[in-house]
C-alpha positions as CSV (number, residue, x, y, z in Angstrom):
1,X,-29.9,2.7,9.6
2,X,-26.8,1.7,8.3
3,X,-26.0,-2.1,6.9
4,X,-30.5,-2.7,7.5
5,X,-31.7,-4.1,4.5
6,X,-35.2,-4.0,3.6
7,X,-36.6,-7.6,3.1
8,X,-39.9,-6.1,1.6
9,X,-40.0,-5.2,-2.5
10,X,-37.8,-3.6,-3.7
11,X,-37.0,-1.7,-7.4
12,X,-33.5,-2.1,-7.6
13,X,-32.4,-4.9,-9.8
14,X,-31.9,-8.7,-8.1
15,X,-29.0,-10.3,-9.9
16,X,-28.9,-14.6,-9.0
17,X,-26.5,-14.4,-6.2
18,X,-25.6,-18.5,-7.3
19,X,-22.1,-17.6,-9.3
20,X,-20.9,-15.8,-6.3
21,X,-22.0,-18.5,-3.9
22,X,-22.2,-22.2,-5.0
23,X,-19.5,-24.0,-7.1
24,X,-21.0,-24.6,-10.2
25,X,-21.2,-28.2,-12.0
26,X,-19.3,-26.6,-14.9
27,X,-16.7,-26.0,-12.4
28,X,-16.9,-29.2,-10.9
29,X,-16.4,-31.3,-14.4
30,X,-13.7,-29.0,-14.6
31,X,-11.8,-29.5,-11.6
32,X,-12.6,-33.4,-11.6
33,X,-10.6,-33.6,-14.9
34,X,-7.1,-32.3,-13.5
35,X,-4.6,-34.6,-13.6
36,X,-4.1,-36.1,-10.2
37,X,-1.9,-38.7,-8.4
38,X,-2.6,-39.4,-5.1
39,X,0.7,-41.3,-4.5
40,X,2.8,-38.8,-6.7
41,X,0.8,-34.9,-6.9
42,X,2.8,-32.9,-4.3
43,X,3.4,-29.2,-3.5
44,X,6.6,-27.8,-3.5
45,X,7.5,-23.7,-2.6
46,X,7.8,-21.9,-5.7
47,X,10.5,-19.5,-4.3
48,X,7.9,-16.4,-4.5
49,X,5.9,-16.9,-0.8
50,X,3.5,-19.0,-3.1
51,X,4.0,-22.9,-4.2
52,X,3.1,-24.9,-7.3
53,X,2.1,-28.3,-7.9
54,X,4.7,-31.4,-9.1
55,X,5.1,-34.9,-9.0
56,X,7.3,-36.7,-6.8
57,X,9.7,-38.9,-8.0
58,X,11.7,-40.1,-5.5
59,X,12.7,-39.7,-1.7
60,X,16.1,-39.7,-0.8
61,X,17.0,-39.4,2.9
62,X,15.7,-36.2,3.6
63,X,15.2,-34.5,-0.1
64,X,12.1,-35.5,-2.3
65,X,13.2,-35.3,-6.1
66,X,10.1,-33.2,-7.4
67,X,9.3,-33.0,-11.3
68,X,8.2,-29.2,-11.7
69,X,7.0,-28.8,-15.4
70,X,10.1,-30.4,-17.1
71,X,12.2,-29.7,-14.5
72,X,13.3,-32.4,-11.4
73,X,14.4,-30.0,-8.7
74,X,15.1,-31.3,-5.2
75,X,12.8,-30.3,-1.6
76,X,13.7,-30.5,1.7
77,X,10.5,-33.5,2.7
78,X,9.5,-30.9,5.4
79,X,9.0,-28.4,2.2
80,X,6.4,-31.4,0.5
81,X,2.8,-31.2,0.7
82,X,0.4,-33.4,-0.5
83,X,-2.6,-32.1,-2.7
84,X,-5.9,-33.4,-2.4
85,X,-8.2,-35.6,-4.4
86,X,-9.8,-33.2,-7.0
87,X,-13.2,-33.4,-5.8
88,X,-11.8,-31.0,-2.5
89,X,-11.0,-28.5,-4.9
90,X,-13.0,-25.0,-3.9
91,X,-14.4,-26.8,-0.6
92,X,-16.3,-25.1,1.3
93,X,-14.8,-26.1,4.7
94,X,-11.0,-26.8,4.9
95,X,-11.6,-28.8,8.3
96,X,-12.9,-31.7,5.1
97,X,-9.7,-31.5,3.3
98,X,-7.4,-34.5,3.4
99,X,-4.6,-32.8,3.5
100,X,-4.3,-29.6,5.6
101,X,-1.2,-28.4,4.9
102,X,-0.2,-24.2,4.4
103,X,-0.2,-25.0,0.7
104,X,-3.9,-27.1,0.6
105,X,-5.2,-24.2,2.1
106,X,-3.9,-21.5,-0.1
107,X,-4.7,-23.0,-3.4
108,X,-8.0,-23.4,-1.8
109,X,-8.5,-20.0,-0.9
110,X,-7.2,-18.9,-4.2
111,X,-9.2,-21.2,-6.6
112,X,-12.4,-20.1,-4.5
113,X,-11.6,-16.4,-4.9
114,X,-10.5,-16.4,-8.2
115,X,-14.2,-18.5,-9.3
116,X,-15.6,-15.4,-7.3
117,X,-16.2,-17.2,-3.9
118,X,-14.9,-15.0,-1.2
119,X,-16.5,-16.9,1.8
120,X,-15.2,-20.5,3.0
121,X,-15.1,-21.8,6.2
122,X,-12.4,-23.5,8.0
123,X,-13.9,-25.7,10.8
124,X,-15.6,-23.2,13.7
125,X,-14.5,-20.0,11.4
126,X,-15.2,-18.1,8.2
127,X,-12.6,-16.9,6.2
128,X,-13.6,-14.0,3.8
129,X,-11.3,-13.0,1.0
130,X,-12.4,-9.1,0.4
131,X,-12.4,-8.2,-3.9
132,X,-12.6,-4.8,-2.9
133,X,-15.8,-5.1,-5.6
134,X,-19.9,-5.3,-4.8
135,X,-20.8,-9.2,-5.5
136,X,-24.7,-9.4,-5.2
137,X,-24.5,-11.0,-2.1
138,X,-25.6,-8.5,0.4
139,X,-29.2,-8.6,-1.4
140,X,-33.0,-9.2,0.4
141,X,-33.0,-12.1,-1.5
142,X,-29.7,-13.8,-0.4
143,X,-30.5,-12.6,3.4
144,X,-33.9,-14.9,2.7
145,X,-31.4,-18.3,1.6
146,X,-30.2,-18.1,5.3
147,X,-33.6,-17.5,7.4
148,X,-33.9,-19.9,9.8
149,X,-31.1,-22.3,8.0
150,X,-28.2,-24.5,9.7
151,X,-25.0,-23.7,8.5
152,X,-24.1,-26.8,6.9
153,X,-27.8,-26.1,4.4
154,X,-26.4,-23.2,2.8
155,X,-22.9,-22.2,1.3
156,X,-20.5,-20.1,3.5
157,X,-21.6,-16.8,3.9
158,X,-21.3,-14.2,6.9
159,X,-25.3,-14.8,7.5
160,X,-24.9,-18.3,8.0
161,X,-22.9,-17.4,11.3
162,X,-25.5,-14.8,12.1
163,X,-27.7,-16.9,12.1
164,X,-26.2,-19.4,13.7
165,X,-25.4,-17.1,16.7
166,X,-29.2,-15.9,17.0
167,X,-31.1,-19.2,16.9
168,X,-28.2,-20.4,19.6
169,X,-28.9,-16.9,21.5
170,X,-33.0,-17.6,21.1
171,X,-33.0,-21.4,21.4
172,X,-30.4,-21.2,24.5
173,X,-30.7,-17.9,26.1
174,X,-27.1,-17.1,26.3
175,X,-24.9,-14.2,24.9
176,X,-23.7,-14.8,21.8
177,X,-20.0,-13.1,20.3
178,X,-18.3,-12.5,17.2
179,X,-14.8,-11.4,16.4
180,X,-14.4,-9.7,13.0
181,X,-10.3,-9.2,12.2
182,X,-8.6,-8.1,9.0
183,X,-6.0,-5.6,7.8
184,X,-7.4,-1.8,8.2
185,X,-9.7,-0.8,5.1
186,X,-10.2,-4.3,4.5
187,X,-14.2,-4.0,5.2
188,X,-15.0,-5.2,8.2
189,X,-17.6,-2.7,8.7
């Protein structure tokens, strides 16, 4: 049947499925050491549908003076966001960010991705970033982490909602639904 996977032995290879899931303390230490000021660290459009982090220096009326690498340009305020403590950086839930702004939520999409973390939630939802690349985390052994576990015990991952949806389905005989949307060829399948 397509998309069963056998939970029994197998002989294919079982790669740790950790990298791919959990932030790693290495990556933690890392992130932690950032330079951060929590009156000051701001981000500011960086005129390609992206942004980049500065430091404010001053508000004036309406405009927020914004040092960007050596350079003080001026923002609208509306165009300011503040960034988060470090220690938010590659959350697993954006509803626990300080600051939810379309910029917090980027970077943290993008940091998670690029440390190989395609699943994160954002309150009630998942958000999956596809690498249109196998990550071992489709394995016996990862379906195993989420057997009969809340989803707040293990990282984001599409079984935690499965899971989720049939212990609610058991545990409260009612229909459960999910709604799967992306791009087309984006692998929803």
């Amino acid at each position: 049947m397509p998309g069963h996977i056998k939970l029994g032995k197998s002989n294919e290879p079982d790669p740790d499925p950790a990298p791919f899931l959990i932030v790693s303390m290495e990556m933690k230490r890392e992130d932690m050491l950032k330079p951060y000021d929590s009156k000051k660290s701001v981000w500011v459009p960086d005129g390609q549908g992206g942004f980049r982090e500065g430091l404010l220096d001053s508000v004036d009326g309406g405009k927020s003076n914004v040092m960007c690498g050596h350079e003080k340009k001026v923002f609208k305020n509306e165009d300011v966001g503040q960034v988060n403590p470090p220690k938010f950086e590659k959350c697993e839930d954006m509803a626990n960010l300080t600051y939810l702004n379309d910029a917090s939520v980027f970077n943290n999409l993008k940091t998670r991705f690029q440390a190989k973390l395609i699943y994160t939630y954002s309150g009630l939802f998942c958000v999956v970033v596809n690498p249109y690349k196998r990550y071992p985390i489709y394995t016996p052994r990862v379906v195993k982490m989420y057997l009969g576990k809340r989803r707040n015990e293990v990282p984001p991952h599409l079984w935690a909602i499965t899971e989720t949806a049939y212990r609610n389905m058991l545990q409260n005989s009612k229909n459960q639904s999910m709604l799967i949307t992306g791009e087309s060829g984006a692998g929803k399948n």
